[in-house]
PDB file of N, CA, C and O in Angstrom:
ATOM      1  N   UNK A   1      23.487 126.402-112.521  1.00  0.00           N
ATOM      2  CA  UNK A   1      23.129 126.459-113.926  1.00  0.00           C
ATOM      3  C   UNK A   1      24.080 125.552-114.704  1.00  0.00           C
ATOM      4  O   UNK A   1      25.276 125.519-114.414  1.00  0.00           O
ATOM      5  N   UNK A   2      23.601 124.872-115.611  1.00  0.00           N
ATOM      6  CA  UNK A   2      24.189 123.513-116.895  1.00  0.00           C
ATOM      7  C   UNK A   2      25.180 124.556-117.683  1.00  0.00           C
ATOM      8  O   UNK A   2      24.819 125.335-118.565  1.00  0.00           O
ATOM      9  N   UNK A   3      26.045 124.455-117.349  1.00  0.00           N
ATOM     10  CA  UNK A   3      26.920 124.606-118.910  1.00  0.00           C
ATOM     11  C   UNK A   3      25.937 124.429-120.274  1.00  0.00           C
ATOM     12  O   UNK A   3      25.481 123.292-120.389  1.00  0.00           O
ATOM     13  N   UNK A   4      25.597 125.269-121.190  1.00  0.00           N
ATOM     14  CA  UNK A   4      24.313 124.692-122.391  1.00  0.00           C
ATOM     15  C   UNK A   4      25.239 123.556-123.198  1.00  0.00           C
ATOM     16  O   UNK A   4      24.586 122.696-123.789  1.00  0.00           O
ATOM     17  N   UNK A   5      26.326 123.489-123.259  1.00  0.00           N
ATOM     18  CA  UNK A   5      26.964 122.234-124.322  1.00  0.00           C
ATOM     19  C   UNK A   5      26.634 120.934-123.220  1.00  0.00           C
ATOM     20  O   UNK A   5      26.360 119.853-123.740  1.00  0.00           O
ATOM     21  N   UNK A   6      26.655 121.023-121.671  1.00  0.00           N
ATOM     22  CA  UNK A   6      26.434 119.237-121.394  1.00  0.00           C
ATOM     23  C   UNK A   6      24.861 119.769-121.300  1.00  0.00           C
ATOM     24  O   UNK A   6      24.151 118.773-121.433  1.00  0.00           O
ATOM     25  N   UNK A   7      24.222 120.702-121.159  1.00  0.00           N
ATOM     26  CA  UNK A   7      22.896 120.353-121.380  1.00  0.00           C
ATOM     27  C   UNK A   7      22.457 119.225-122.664  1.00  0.00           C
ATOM     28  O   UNK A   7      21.871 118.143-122.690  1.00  0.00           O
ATOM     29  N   UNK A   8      22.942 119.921-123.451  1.00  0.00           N
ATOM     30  CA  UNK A   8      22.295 119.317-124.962  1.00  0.00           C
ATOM     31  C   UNK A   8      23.032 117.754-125.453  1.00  0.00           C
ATOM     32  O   UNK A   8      22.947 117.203-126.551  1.00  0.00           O
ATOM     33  N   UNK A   9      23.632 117.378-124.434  1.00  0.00           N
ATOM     34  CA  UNK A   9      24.195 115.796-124.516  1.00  0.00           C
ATOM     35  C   UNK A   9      23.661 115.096-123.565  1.00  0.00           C
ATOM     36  O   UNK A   9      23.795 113.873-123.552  1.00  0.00           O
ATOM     37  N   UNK A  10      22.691 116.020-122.238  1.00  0.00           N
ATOM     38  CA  UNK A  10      21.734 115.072-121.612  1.00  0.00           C
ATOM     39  C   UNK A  10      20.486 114.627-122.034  1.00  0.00           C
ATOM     40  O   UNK A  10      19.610 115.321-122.550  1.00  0.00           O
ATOM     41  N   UNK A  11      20.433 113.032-121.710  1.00  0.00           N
ATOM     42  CA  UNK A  11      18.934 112.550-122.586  1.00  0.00           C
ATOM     43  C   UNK A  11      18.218 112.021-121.430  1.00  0.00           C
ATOM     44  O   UNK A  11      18.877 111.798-120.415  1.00  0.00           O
ATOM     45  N   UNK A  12      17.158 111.824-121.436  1.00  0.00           N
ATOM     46  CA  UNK A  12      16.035 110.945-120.657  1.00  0.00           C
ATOM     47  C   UNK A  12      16.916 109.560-120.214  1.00  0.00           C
ATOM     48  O   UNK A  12      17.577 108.976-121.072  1.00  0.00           O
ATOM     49  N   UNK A  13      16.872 109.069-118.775  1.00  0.00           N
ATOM     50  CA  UNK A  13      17.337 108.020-118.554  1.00  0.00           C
ATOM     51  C   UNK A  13      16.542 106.848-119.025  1.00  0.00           C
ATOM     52  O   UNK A  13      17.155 105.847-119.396  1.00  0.00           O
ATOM     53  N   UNK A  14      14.650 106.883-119.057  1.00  0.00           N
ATOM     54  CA  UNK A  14      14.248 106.458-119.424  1.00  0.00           C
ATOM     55  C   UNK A  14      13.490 106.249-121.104  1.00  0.00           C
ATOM     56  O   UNK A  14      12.804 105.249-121.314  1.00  0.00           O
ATOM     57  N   UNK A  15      13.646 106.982-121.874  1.00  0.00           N
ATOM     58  CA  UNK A  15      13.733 107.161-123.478  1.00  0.00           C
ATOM     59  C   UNK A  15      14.586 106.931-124.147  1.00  0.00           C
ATOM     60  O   UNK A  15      14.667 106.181-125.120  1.00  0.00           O
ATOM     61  N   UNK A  16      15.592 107.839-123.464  1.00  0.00           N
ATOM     62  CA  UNK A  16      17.095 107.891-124.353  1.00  0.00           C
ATOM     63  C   UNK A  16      16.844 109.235-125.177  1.00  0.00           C
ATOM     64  O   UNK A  16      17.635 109.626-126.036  1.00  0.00           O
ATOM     65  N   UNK A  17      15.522 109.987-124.794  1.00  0.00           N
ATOM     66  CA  UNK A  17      15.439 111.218-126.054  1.00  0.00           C
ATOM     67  C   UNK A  17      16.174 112.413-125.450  1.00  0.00           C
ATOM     68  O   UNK A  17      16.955 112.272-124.509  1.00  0.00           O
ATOM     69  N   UNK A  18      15.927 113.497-125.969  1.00  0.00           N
ATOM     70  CA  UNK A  18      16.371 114.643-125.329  1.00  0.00           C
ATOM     71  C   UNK A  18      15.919 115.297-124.993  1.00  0.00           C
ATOM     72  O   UNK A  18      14.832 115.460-125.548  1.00  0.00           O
ATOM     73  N   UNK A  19      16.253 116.304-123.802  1.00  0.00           N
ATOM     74  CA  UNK A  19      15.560 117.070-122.906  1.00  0.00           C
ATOM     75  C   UNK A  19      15.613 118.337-123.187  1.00  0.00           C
ATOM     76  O   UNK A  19      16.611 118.797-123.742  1.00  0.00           O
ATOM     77  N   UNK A  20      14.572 119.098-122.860  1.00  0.00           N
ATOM     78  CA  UNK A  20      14.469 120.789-123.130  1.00  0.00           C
ATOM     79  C   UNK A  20      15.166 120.961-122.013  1.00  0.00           C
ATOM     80  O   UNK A  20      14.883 120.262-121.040  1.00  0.00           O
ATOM     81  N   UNK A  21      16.158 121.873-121.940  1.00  0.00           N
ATOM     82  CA  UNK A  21      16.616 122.733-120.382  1.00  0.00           C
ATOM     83  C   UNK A  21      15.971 123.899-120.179  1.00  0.00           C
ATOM     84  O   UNK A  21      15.961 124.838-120.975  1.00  0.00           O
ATOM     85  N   UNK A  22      15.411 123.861-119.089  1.00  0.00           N
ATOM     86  CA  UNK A  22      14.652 125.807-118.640  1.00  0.00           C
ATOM     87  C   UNK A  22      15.806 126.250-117.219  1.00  0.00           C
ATOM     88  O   UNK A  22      15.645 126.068-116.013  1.00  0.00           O
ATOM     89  N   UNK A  23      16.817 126.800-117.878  1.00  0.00           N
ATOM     90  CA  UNK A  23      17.751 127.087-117.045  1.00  0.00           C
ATOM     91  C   UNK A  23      17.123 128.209-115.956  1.00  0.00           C
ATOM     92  O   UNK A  23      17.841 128.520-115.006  1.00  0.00           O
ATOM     93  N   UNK A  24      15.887 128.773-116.075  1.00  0.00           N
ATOM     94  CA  UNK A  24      15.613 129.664-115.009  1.00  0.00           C
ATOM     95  C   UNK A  24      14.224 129.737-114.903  1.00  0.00           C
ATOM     96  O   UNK A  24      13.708 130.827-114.652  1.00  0.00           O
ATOM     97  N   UNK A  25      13.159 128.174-115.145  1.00  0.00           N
ATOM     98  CA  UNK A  25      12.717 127.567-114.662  1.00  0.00           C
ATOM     99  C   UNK A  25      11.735 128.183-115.782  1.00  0.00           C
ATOM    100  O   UNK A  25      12.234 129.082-116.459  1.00  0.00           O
ATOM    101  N   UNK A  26      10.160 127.750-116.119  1.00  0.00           N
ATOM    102  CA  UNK A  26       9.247 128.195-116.750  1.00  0.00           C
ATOM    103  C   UNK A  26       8.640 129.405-116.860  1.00  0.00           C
ATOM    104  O   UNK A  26       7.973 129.732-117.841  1.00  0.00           O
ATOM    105  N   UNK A  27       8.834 130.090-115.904  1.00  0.00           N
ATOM    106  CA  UNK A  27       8.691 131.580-115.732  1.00  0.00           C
ATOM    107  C   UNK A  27       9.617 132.728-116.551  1.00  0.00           C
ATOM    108  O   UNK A  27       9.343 133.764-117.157  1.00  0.00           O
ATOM    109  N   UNK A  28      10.919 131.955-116.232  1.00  0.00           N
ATOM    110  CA  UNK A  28      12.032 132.357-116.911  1.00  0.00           C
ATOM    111  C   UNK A  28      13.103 133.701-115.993  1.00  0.00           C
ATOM    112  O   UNK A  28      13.948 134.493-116.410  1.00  0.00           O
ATOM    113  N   UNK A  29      12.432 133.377-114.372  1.00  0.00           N
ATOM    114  CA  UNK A  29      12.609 134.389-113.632  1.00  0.00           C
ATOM    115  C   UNK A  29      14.271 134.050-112.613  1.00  0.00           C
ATOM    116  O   UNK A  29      15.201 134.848-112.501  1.00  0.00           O
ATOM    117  N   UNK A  30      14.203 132.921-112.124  1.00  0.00           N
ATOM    118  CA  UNK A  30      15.000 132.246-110.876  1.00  0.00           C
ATOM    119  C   UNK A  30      15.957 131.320-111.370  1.00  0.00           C
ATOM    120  O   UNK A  30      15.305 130.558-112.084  1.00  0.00           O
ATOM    121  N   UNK A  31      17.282 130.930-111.380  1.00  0.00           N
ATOM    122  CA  UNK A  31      17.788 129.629-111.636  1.00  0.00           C
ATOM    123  C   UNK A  31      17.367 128.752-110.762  1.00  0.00           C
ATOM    124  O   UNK A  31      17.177 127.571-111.050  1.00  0.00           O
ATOM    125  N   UNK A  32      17.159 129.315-109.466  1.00  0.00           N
ATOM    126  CA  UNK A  32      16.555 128.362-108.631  1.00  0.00           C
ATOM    127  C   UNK A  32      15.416 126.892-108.933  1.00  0.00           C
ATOM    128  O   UNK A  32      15.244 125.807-108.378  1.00  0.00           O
ATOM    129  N   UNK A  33      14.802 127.630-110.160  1.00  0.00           N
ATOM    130  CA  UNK A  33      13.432 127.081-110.364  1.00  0.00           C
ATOM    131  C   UNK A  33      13.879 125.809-111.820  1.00  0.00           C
ATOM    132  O   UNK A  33      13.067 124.963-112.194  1.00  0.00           O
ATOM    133  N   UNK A  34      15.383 125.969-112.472  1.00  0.00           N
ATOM    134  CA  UNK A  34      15.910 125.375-113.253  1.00  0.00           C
ATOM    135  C   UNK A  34      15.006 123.879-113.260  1.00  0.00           C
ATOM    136  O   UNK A  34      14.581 123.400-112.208  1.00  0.00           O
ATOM    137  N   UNK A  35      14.784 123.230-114.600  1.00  0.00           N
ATOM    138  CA  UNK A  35      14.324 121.895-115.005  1.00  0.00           C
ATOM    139  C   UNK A  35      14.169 121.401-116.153  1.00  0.00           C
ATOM    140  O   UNK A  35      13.724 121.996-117.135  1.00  0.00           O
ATOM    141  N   UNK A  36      14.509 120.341-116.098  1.00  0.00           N
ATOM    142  CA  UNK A  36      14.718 119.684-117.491  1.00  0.00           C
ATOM    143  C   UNK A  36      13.344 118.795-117.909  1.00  0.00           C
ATOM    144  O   UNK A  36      12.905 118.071-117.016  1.00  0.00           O
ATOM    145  N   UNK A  37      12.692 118.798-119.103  1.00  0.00           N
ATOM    146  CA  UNK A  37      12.072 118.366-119.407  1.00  0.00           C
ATOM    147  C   UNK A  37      11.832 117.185-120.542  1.00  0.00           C
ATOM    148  O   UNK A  37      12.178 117.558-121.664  1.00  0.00           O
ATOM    149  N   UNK A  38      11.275 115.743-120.478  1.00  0.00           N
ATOM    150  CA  UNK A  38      11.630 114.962-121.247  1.00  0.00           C
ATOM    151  C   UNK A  38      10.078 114.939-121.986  1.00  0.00           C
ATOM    152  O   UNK A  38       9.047 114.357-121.647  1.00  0.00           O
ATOM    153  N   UNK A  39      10.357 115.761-123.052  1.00  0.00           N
ATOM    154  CA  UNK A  39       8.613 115.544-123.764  1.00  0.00           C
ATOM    155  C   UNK A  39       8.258 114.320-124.223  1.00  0.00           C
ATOM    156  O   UNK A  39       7.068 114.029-124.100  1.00  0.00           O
ATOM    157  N   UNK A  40       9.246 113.242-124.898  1.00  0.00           N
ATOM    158  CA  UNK A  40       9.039 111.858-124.718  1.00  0.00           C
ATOM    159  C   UNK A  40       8.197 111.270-123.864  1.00  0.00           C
ATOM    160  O   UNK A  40       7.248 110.625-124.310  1.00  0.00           O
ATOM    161  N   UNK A  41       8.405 111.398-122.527  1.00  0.00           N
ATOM    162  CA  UNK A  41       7.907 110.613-121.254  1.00  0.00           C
ATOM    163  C   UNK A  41       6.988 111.150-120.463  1.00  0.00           C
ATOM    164  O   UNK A  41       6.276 110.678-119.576  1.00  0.00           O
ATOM    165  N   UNK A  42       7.167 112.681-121.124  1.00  0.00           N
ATOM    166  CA  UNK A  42       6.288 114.200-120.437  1.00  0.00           C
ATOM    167  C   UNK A  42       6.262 113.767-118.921  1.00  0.00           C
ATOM    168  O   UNK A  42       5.330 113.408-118.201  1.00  0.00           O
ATOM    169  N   UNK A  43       8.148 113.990-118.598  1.00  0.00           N
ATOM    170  CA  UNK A  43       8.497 114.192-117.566  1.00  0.00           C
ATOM    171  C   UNK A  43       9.172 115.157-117.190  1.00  0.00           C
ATOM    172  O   UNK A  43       9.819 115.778-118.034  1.00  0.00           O
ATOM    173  N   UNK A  44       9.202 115.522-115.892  1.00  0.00           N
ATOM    174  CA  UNK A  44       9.897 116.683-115.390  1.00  0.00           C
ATOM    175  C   UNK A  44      10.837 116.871-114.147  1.00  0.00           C
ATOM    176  O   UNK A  44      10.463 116.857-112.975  1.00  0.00           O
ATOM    177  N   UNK A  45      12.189 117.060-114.623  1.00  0.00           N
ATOM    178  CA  UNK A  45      13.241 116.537-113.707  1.00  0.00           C
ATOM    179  C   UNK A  45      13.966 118.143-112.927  1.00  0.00           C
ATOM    180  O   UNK A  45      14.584 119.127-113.333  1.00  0.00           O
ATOM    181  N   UNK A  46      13.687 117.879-112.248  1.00  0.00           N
ATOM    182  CA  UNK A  46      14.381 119.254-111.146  1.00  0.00           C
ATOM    183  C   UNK A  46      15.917 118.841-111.121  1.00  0.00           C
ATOM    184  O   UNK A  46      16.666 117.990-111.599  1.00  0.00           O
ATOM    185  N   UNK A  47      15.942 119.970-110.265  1.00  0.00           N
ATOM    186  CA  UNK A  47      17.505 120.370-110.105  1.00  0.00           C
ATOM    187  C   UNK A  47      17.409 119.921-108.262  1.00  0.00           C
ATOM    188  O   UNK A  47      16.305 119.961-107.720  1.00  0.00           O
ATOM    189  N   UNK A  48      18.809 119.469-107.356  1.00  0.00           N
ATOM    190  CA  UNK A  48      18.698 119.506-106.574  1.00  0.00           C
ATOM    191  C   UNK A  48      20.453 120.566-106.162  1.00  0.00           C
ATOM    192  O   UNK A  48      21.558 120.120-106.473  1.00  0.00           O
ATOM    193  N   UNK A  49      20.326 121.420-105.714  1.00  0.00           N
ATOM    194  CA  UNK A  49      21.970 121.820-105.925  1.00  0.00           C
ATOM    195  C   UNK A  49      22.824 122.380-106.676  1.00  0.00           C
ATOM    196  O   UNK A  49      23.988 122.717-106.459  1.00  0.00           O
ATOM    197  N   UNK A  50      22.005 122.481-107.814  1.00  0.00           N
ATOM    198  CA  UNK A  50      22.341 122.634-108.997  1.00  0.00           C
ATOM    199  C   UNK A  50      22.451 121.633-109.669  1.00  0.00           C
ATOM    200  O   UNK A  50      22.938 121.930-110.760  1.00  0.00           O
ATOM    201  N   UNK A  51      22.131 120.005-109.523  1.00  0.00           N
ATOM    202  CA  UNK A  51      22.449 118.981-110.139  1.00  0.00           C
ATOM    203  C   UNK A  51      21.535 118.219-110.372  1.00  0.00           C
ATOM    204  O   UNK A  51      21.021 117.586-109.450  1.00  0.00           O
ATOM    205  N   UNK A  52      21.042 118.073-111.867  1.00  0.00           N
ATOM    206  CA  UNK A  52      19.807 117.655-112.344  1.00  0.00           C
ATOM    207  C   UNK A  52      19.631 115.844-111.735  1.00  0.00           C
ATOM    208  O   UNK A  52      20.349 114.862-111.924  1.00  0.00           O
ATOM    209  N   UNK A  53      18.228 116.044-110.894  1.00  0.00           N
ATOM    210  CA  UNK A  53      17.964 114.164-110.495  1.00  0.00           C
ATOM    211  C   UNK A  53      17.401 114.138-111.404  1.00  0.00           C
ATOM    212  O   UNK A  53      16.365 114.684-111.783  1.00  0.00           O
ATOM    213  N   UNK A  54      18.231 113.331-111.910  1.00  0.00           N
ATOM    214  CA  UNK A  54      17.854 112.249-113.379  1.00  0.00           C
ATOM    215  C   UNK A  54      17.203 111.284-112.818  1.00  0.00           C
ATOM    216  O   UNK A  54      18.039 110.389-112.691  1.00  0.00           O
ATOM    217  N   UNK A  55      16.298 110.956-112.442  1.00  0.00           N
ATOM    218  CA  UNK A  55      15.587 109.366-111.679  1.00  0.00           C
ATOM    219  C   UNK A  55      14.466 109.183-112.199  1.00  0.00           C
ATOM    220  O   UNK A  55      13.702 109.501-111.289  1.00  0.00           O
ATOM    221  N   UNK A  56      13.866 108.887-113.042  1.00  0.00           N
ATOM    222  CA  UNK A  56      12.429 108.843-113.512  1.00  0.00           C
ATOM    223  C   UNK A  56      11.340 108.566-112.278  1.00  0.00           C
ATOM    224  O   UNK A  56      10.220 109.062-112.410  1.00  0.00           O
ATOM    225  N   UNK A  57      11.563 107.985-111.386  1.00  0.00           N
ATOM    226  CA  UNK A  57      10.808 107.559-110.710  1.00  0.00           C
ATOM    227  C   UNK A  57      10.773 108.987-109.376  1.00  0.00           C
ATOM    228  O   UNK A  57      10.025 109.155-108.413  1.00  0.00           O
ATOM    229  N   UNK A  58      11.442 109.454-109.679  1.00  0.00           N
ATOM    230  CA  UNK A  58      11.145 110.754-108.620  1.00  0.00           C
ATOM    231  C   UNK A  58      10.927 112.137-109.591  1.00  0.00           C
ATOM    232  O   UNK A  58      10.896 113.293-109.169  1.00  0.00           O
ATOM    233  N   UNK A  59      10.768 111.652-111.168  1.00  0.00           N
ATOM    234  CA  UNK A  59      10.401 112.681-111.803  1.00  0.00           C
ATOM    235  C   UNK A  59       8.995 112.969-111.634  1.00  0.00           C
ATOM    236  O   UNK A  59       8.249 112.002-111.475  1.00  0.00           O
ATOM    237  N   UNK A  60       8.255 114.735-111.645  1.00  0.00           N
ATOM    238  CA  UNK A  60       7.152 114.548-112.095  1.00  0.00           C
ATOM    239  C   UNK A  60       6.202 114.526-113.188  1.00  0.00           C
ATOM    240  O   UNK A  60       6.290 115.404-114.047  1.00  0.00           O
ATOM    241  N   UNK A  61       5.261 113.594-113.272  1.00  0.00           N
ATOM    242  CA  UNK A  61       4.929 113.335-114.552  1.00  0.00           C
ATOM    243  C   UNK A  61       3.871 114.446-114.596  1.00  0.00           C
ATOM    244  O   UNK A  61       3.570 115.115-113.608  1.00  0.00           O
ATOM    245  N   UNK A  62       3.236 114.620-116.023  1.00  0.00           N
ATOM    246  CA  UNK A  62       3.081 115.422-116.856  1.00  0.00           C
ATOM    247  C   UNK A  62       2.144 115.121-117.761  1.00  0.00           C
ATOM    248  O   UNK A  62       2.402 114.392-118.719  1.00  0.00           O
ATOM    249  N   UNK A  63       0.450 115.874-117.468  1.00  0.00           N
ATOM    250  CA  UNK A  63      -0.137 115.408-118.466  1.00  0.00           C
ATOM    251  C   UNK A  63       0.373 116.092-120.054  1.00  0.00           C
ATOM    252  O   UNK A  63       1.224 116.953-120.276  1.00  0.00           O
ATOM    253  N   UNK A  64      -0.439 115.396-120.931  1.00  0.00           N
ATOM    254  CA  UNK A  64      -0.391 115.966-122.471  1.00  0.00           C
ATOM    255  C   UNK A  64      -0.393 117.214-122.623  1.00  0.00           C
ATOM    256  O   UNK A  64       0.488 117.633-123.374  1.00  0.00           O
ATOM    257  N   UNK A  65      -1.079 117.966-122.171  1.00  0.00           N
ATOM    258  CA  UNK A  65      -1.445 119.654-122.015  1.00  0.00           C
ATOM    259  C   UNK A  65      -0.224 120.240-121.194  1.00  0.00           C
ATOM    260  O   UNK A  65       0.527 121.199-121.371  1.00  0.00           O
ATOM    261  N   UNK A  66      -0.313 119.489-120.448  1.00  0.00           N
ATOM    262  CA  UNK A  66       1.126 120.576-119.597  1.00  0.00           C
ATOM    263  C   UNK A  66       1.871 120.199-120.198  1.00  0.00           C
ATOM    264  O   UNK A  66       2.486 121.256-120.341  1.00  0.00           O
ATOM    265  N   UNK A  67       2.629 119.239-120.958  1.00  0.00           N
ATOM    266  CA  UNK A  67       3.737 118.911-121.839  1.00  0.00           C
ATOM    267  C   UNK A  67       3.894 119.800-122.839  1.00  0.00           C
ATOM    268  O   UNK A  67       4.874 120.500-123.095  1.00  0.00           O
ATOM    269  N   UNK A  68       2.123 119.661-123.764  1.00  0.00           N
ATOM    270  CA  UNK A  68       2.408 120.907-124.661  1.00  0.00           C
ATOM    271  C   UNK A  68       2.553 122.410-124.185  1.00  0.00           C
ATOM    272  O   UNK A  68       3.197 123.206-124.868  1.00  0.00           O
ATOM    273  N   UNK A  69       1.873 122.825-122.866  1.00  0.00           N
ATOM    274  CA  UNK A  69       2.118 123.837-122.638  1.00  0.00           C
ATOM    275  C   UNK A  69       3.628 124.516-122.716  1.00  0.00           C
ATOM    276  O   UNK A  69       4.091 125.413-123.421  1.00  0.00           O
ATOM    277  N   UNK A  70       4.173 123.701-121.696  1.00  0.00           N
ATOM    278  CA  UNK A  70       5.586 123.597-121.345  1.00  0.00           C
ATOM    279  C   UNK A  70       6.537 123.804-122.733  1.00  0.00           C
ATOM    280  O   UNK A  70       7.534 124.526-122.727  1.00  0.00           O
ATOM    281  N   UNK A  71       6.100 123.105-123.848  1.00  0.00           N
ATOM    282  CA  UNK A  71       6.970 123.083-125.063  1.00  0.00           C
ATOM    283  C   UNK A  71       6.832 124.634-125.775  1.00  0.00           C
ATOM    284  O   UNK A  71       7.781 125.245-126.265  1.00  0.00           O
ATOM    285  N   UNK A  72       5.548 125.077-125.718  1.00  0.00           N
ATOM    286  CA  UNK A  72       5.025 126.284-126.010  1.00  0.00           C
ATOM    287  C   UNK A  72       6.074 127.430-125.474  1.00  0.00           C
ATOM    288  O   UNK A  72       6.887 128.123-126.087  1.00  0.00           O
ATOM    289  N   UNK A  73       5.726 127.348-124.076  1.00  0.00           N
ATOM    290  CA  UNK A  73       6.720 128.268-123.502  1.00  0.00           C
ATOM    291  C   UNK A  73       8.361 128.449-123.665  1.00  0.00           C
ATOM    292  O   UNK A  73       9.061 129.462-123.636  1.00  0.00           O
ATOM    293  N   UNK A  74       8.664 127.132-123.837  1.00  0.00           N
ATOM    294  CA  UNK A  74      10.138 126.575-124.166  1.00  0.00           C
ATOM    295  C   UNK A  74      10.749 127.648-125.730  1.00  0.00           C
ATOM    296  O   UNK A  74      11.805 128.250-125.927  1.00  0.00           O
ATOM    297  N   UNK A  75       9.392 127.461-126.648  1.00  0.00           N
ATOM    298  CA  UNK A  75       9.300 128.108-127.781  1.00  0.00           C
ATOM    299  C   UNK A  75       9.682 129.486-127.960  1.00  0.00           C
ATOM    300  O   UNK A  75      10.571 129.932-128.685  1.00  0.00           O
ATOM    301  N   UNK A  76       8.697 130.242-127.017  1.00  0.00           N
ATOM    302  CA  UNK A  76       8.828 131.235-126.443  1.00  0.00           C
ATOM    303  C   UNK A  76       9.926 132.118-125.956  1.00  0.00           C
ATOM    304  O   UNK A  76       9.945 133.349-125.984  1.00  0.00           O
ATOM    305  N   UNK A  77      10.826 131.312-125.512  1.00  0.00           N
ATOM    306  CA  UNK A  77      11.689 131.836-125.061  1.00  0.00           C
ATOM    307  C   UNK A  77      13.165 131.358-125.387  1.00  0.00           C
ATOM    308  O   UNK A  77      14.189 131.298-124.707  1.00  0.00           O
ATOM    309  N   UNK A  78      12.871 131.052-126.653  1.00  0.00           N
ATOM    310  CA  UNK A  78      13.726 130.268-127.432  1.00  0.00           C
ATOM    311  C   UNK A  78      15.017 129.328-126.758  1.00  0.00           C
ATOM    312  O   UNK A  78      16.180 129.709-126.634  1.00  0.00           O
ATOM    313  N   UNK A  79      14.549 128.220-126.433  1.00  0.00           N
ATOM    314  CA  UNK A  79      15.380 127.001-125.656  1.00  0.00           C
ATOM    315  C   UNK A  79      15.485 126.113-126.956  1.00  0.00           C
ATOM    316  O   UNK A  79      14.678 125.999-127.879  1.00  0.00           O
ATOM    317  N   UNK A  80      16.460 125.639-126.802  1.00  0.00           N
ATOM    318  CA  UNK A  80      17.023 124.172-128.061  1.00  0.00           C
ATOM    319  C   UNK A  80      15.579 123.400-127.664  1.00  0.00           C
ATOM    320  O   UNK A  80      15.227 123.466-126.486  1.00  0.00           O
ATOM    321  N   UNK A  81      15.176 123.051-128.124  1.00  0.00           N
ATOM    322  CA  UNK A  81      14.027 121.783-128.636  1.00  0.00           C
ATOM    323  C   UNK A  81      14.445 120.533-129.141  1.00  0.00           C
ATOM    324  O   UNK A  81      15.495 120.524-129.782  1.00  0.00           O
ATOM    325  N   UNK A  82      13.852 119.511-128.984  1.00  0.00           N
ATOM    326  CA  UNK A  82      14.305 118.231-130.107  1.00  0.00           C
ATOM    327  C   UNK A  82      13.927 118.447-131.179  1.00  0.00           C
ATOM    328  O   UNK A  82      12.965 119.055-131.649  1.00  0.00           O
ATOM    329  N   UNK A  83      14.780 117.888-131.582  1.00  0.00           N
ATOM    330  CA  UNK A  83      14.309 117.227-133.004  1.00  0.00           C
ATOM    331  C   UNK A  83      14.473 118.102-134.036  1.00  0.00           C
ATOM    332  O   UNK A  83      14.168 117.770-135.182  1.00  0.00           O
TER     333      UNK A  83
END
């Protein structure tokens, strides 16, 4: 699990925006399931180890709907948001 202060100073490698953290994954059940999300790029970056792969190119992408879904839930369960 992210410390929440370097969470909220990690940004998209590819945007530069900022990422939602789901420290215990979308369910809100496992840290295991931990991921960071770049609604910018409506990408989705796992954890390997506990250590977020930042790689865009091994992120998975994310249609519009699951982005908004995802932000919904984020809402939900009150996570820092951008902006």
């Amino acid at each position: 699990m992210l410390p929440e202060s370097f969470a909220t100073v990690l940004v998209c490698p590819r945007t530069k925006q900022p990422l939602v953290y789901f420290p215990r994954g979308e369910r809100d059940v496992d840290e295991a399931d931990a991921f960071l999300l770049c609604p910018a790029a409506r990408l989705r970056y796992r954890f390997e180890d506990g250590v977020p792969a930042l790689l865009p190119e091994e992120a998975e992408e994310l249609s519009e709907q699951a982005t908004a879904a995802l932000l919904a839930r984020a809402k939900q369960l009150g996570l820092r948001l951008p902006g």
